[in-house]
C-alpha positions in Angstrom: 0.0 0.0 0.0 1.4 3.2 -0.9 1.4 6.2 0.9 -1.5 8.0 -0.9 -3.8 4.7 -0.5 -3.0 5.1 3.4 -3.9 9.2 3.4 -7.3 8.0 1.7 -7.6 5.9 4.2 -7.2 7.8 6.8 -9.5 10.6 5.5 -12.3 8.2 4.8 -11.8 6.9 8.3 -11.9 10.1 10.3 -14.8 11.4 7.8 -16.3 8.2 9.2 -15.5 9.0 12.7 -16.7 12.8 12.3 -20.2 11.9 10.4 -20.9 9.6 13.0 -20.6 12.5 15.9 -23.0 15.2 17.0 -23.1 18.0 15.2 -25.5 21.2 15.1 -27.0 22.2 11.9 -30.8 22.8 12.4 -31.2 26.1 14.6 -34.3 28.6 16.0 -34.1 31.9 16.8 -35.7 32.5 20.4 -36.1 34.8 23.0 -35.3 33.4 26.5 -38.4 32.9 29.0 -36.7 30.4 31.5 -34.1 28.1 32.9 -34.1 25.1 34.7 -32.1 22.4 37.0 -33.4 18.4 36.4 -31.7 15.4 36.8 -30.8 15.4 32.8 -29.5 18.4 32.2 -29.8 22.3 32.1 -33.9 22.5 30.9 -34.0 25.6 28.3 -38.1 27.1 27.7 -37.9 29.5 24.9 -40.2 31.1 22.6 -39.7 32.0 18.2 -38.8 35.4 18.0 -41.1 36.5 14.8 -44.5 34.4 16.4 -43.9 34.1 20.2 -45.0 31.0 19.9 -43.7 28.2 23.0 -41.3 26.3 21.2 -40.6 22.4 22.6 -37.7 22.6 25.6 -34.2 22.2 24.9 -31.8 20.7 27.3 -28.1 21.1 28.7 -26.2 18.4 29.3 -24.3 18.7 32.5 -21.3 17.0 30.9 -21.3 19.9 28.3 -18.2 21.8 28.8 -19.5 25.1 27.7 -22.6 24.7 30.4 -21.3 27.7 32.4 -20.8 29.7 29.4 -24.5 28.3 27.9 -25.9 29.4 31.4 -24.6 33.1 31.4 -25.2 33.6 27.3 -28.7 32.5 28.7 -29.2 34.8 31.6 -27.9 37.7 30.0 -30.5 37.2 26.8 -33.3 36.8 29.3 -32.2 39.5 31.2 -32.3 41.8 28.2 -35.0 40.1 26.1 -32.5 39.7 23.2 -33.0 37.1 21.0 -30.3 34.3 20.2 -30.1 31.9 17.7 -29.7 28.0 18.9 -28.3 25.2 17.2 -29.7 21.7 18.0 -27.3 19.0 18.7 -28.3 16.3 15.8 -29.3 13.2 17.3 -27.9 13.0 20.5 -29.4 10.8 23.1 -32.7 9.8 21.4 -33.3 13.8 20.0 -34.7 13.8 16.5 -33.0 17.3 15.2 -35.3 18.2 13.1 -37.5 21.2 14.7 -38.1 23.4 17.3 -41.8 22.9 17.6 -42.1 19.2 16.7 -42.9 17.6 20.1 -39.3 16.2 20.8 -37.1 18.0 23.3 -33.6 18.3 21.5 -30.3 18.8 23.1 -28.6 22.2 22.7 -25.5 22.2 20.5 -24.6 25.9 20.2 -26.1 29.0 21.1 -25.0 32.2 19.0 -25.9 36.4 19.7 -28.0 37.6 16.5 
């Protein structure tokens, strides 16, 4: 095997490893209304900034290591009523990824200023 076989290789295997992760690509832009402790995580209610409209809750997972930074991004928006835009964490622990107001609570994967 030659040394351009073994960089194929290698791409296609960590390509394999990355599509296989959690990543965030389906987002909603909310306004903050509360934040709450449960035994699963950091439980985020929000509603869509252009309806106002509940959307379904979005967790924190303790293990997340951007929690504290999640948690004061969070506060500060509430605080403020500025809205933020949320990425969902695609299928992570059972969450489908697919929408904010589709019945399924979805773990957080990024939350961004607008």
């Amino acid at each position: 095997m030659n040394t351009k076989n073994i960089s194929i290789l290698t791409l296609c295997t960590v390509m394999g490893l990355m599509s296989s992760s959690a990543v965030a690509a389906t987002y909603c832009s909310v306004y903050v209304d509360n934040t709450q402790n449960q035994p699963n995580g950091v439980v985020v209610s929000t509603s869509n900034i252009s309806s106002y409209s509940k959307n379904d809750p979005f967790i924190i997972s303790y293990q997340d290591n951007r929690l504290g930074e999640y948690l004061n991004t969070l506060t500060n928006a509430k605080n403020n009523n500025t809205p933020l835009k949320i990425y969902i964490l695609e299928e992570f622990r059972g969450d489908d990824a697919k929408d904010c107001r589709d019945g399924v609570t979805d773990y957080i994967g990024s939350i961004h200023s607008i």
